[in-house]
C-alpha positions as CSV (number, residue, x, y, z in Angstrom):
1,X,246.5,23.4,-86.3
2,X,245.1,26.2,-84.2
3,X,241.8,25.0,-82.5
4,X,238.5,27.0,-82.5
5,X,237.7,29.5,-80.1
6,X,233.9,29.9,-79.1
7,X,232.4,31.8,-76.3
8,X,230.6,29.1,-73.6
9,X,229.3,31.6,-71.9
10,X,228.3,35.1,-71.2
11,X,227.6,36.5,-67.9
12,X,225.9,39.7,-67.4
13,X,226.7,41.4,-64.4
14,X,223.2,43.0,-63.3
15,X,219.8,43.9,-64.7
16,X,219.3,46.6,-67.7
17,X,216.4,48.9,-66.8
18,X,215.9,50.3,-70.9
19,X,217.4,48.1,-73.1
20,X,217.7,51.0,-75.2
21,X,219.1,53.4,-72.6
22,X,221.6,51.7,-70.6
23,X,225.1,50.0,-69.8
24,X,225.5,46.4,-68.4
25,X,229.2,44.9,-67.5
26,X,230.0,41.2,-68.3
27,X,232.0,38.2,-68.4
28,X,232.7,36.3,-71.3
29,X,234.3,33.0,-70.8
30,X,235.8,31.0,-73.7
31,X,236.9,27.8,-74.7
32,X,240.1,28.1,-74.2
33,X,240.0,28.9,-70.6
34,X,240.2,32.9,-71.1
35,X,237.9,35.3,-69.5
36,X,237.4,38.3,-70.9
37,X,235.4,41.3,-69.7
38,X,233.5,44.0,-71.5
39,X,230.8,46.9,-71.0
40,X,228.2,47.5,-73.4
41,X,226.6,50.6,-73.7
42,X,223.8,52.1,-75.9
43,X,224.3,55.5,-78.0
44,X,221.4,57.0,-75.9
45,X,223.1,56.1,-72.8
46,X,226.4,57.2,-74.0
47,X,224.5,61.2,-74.5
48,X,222.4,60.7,-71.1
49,X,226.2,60.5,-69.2
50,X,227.6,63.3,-71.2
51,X,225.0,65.4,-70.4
52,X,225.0,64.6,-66.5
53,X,228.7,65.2,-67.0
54,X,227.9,68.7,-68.3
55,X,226.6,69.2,-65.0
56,X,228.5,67.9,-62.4
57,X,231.5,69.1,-64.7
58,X,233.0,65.7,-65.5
59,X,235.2,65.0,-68.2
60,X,235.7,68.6,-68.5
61,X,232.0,69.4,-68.7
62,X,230.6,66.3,-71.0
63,X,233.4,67.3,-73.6
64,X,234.7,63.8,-73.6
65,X,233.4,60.1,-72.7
66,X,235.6,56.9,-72.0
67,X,234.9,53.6,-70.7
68,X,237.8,50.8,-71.1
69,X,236.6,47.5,-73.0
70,X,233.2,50.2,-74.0
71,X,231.3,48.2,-77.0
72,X,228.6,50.6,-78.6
73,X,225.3,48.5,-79.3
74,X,222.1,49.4,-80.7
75,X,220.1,47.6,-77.6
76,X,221.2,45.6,-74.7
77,X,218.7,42.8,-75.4
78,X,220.4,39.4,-74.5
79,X,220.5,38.0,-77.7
80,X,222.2,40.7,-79.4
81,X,224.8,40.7,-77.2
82,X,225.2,37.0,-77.7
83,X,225.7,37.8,-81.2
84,X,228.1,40.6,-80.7
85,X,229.9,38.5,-79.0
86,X,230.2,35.4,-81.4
87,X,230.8,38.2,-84.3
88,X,233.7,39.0,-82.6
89,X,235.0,35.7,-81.5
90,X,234.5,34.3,-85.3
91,X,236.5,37.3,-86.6
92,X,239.2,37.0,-84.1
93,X,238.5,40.6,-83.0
94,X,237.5,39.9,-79.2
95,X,241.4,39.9,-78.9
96,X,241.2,43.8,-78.8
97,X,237.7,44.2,-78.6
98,X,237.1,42.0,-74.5
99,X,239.3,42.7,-71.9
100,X,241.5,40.2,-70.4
101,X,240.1,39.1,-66.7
């Protein structure tokens, strides 16, 4: 029988200035030893990036936006990134959703 998974905890890598208009890296270490790594951004910080990018001409000119392990969520408020994270842990989907450490 497979054993249960369950996030022990969640490290967030530095301080979010608008929990609505931001992106914060971190660390999500599980029970089974794994660590996983993800950044979560917001939707308004998502359009804030590709419009610098329309300036400075990145990502040919805001056209596009990528960020490896990227989770959209609707506020980077602690506890709903805690439950993001269990979500996906109880679904099994932080396999492809956090990257491996």
């Amino acid at each position: 029988m497979k054993s249960r998974v369950y996030p022990i905890e969640i490290r967030v890598h530095h301080e979010v200035d608008d929990v609505l208009n931001d992106n914060v890296d971190a660390e999500v270490v599980l029970s089974n030893g794994e660590s996983r790594t993800v950044t979560f951004f917001t939707l308004r910080n998502i359009e804030q990036v590709l419009s610098r990018y329309k300036e400075s001409g990145e990502c040919l000119f805001g056209k596009y936006f990528w960020a490896k392990d990227l989770i959209i969520v609707e506020s980077l408020d602690f506890e709903v990134i805690r439950k993001v994270v269990w979500d996906l842990v109880e679904s099994g989907e932080y396999e492809g959703a956090l990257g491996r450490k």
